[in-house]
C-alpha positions as a Python dict, from the first residue, in 0.01 Angstrom:
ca = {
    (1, 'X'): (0, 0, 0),
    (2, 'X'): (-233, 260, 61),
    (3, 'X'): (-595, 156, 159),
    (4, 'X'): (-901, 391, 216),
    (5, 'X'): (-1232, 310, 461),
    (6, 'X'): (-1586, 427, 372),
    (7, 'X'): (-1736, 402, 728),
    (8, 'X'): (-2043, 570, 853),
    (9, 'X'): (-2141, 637, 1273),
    (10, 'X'): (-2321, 749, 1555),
    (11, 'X'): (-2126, 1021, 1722),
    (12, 'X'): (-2353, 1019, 2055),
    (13, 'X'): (-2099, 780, 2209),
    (14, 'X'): (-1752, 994, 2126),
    (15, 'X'): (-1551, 1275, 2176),
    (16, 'X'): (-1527, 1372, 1805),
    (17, 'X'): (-1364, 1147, 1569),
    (18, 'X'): (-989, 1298, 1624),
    (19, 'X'): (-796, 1096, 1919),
    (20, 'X'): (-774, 1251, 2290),
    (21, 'X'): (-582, 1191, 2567),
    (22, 'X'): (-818, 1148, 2828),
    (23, 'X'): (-1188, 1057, 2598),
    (24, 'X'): (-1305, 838, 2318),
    (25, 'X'): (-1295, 880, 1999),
    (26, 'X'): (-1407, 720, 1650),
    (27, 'X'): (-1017, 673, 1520),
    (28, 'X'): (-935, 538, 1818),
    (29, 'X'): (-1196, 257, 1791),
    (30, 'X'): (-1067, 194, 1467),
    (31, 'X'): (-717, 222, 1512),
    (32, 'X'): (-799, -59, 1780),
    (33, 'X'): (-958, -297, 1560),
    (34, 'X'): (-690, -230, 1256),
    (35, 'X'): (-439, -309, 1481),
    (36, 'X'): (-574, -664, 1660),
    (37, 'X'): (-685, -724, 1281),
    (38, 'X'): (-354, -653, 1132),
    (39, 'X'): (-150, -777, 1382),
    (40, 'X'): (44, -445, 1402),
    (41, 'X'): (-38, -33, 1507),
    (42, 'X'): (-251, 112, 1262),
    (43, 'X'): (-252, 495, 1241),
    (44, 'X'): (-544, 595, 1017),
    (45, 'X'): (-602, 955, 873),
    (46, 'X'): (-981, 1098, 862),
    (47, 'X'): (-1126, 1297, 651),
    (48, 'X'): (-1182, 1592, 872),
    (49, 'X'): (-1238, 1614, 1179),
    (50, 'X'): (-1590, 1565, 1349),
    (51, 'X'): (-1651, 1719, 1683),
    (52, 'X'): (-1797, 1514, 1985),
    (53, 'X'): (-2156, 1461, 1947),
    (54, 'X'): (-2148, 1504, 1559),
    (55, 'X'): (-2245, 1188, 1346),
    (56, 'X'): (-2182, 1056, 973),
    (57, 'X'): (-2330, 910, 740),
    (58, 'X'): (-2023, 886, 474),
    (59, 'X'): (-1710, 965, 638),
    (60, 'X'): (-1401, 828, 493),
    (61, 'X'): (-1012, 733, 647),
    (62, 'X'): (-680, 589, 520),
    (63, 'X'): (-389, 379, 626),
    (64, 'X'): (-72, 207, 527),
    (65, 'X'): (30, -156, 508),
    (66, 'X'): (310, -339, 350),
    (67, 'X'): (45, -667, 402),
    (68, 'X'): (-135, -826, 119),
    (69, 'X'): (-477, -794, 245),
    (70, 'X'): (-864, -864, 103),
    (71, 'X'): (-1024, -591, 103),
    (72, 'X'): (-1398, -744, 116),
    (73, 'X'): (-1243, -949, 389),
    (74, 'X'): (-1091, -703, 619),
    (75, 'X'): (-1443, -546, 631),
    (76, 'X'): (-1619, -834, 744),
    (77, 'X'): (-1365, -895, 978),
    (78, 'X'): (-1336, -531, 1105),
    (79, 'X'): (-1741, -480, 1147),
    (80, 'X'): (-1722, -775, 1388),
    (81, 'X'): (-1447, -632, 1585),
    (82, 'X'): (-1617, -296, 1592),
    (83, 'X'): (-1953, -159, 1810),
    (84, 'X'): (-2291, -79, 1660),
    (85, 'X'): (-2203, 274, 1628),
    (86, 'X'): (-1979, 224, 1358),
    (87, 'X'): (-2030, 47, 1013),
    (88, 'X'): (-1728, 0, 757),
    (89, 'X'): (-1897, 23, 410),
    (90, 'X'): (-1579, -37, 205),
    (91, 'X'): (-1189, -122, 244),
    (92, 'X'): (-1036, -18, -140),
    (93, 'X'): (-682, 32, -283),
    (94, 'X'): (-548, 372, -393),
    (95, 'X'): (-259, 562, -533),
    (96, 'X'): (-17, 599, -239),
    (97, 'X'): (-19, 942, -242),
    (98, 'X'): (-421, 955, -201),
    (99, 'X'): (-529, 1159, 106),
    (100, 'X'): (-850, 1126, 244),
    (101, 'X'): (-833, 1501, 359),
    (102, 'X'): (-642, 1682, 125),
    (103, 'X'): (-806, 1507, -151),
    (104, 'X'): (-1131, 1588, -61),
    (105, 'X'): (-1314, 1788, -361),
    (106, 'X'): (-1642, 1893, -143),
    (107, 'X'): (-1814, 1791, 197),
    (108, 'X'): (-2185, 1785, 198),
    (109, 'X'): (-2334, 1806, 538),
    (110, 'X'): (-2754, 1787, 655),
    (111, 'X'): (-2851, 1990, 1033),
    (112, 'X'): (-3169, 1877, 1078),
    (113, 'X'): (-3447, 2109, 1295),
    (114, 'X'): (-3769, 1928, 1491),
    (115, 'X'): (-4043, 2181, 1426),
    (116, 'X'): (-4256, 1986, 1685),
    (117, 'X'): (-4209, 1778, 1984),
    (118, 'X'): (-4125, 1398, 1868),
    (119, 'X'): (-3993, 1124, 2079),
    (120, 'X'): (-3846, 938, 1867),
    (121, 'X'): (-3654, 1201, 1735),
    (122, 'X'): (-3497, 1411, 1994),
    (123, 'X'): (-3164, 1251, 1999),
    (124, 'X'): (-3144, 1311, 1629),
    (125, 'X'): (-3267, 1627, 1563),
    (126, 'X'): (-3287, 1989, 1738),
    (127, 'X'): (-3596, 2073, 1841),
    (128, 'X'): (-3720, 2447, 1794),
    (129, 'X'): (-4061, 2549, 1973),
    (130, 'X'): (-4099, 2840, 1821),
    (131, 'X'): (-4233, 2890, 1427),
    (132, 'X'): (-3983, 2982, 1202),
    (133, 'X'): (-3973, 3210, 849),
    (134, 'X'): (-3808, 2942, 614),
    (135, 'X'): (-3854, 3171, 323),
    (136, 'X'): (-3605, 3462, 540),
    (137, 'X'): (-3326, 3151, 598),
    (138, 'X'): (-3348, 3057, 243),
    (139, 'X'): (-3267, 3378, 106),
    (140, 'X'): (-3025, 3434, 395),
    (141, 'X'): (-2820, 3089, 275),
    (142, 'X'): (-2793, 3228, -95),
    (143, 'X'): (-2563, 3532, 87),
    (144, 'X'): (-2320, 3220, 208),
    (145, 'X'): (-2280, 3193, -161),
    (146, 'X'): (-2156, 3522, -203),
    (147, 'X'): (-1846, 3479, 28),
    (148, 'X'): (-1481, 3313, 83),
    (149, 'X'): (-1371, 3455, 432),
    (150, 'X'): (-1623, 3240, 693),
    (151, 'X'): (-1403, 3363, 1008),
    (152, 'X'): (-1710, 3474, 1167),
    (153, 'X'): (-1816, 3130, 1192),
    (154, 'X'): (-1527, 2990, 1318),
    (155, 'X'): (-1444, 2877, 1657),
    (156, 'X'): (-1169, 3146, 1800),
    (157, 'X'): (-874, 2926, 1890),
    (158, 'X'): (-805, 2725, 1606),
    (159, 'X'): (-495, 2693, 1410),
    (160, 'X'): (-624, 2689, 1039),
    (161, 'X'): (-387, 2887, 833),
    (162, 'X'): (-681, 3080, 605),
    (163, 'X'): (-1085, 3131, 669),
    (164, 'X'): (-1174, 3092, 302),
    (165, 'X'): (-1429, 2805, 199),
    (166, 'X'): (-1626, 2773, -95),
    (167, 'X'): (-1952, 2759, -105),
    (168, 'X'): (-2157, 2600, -372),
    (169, 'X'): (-2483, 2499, -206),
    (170, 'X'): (-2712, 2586, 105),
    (171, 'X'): (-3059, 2495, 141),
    (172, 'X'): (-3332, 2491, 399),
    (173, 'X'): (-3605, 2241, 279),
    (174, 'X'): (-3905, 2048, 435),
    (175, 'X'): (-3834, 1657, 477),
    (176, 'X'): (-4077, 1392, 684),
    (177, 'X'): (-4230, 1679, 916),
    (178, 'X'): (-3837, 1818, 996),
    (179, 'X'): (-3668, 2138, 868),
    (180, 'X'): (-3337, 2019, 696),
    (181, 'X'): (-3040, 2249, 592),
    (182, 'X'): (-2784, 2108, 346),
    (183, 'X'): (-2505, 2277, 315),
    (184, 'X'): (-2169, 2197, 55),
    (185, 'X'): (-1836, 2323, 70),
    (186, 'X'): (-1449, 2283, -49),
    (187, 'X'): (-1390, 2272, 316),
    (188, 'X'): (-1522, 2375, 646),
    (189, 'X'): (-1413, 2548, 965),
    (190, 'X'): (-1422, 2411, 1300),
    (191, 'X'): (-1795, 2450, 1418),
    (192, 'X'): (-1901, 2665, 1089),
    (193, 'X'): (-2201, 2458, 1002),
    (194, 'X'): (-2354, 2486, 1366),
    (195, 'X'): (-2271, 2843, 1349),
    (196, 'X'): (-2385, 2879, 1026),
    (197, 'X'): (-2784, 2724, 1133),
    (198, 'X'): (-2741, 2895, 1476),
    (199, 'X'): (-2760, 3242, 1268),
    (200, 'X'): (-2998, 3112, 1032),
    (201, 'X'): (-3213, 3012, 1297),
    (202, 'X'): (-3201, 3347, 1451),
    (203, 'X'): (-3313, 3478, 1131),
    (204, 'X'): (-3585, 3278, 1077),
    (205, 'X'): (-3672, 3416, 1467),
    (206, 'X'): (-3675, 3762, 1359),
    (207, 'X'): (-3414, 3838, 1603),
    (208, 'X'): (-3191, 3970, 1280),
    (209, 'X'): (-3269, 4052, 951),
    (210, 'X'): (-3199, 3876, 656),
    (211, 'X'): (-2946, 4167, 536),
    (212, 'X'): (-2745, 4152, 851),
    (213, 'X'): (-2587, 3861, 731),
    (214, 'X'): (-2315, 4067, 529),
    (215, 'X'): (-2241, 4272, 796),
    (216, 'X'): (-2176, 3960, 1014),
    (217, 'X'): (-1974, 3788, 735),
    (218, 'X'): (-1793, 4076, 681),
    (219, 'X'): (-1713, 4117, 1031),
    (220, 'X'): (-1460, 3834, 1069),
    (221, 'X'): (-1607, 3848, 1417),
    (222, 'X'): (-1747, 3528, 1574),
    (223, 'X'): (-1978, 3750, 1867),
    (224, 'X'): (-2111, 3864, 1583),
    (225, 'X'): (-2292, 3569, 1425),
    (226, 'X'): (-2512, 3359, 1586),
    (227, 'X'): (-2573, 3034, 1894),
    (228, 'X'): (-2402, 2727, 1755),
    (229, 'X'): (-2674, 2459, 1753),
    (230, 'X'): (-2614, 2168, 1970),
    (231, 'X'): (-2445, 1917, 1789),
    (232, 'X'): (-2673, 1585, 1781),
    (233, 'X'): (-2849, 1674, 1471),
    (234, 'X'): (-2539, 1764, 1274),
    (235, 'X'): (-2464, 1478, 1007),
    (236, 'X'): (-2145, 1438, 738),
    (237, 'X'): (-2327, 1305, 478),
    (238, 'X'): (-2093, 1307, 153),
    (239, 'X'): (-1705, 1362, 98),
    (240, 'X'): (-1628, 1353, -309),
    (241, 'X'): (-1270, 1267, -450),
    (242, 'X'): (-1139, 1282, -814),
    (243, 'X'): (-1275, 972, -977),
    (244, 'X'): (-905, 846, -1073),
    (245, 'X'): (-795, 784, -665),
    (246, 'X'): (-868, 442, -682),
    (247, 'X'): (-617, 160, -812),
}
């Protein structure tokens, strides 16, 4: 049987969620705790792939068993196995051709900005000094709307067959003294969302104008766009799947 987790974690502590050879990772945590659970190596299969630093709120991953297992159970059992930094929210049964990444239907992720110095915030947002036009990033993010090919956003050495995403929302709104950017898509690229802010922000700096964003888009060119943001105030906040994955 196929089984999918609904997890959520702190991504100060790991080197992305994807395994590495020589640093920690989220699946690897997991795949520990499956496996002393389970009595027998787990393998799980994420959703996508966070890099290091990079947290979530909803993030979801699925493996195989031929075991009879409770599902309520193996959650209790696994959140006691696990650190502090990662919560499982729900173990359920689906088709056995479900996949967490390929049947994603959108990603929703938050970047949140510190537009003044907090300390109890620091490690959770990225702090900008200077003021910023939020009414220039807001019409900027309607241009994302306007495009497939998000190469320019994309890390250089990455081996994704095609650059196209689609994007259906991105907004820069005001939330408990922080600026927040939301941002939804089909998919995303390796480091697009910091990318994505990094220009924004620049833009909201006056360094570039608001219509410079097609030229940088159209570009394919990632020089062309913006800093990437550092990645401690990048959340995964929402993967959606058809409503008929469940058994």
């Amino acid at each position: 049987m196929r089984y999918f987790l609904e997890l959520s974690y702190n991504g100060t502590a790991y080197h992305g969620w994807q395994n590495q050879p020589n640093a920690i990772s989220v699946q690897e945590v997991i795949e520990k705790g499956l496996s002393t659970l389970l009595a027998e190596d787990m393998a799980i299969v994420g959703a996508g792939r966070t890099d290091a630093g990079v947290h979530a709120s909803q993030m979801f991953a699925h493996f195989d068993t031929e075991k009879d297992i409770n599902e309520t159970d193996l959650a209790y059992k696994l959140n006691s196995f696990l650190p502090k930094d990662i919560a499982i929210h729900d173990v359920f049964k689906v088709k056995p051709e479900a996949h967490t990444r390929f049947d994603a239907l959108s990603r929703t992720y938050l970047y949140r900005i510190s537009l003044s110095k907090n300390v109890f915030n620091f490690n959770s947002a990225y702090y900008v000094k200077q003021p910023l036009d939020v009414e220039k990033m807001n019409q900027a993010s309607k241009i994302l709307l306007h495009y497939k090919d998000f190469q320019c956003f994309s890390k250089s050495k990455t081996d994704v067959k095609t650059y196209y995403c689609d994007v259906v929302q991105a907004d820069w709104f005001f939330k408990d003294g922080e600026l927040h950017f939301v941002v939804k898509a089909n998919r995303f690229l390796r480091n697009m969302v910091r990318a994505i802010v990094g220009t924004m922000v620049n833009i909201g700096l006056g360094k570039i104008e608001v219509g410079d964003l097609h030229q940088i888009i159209q570009s394919k060119n990632r020089s062309e766009a913006g800093f990437s943001v550092p990645a401690h105030a990048l959340y995964l906040t929402k993967i959606e799947y058809p409503e008929d994955i469940k058994l």
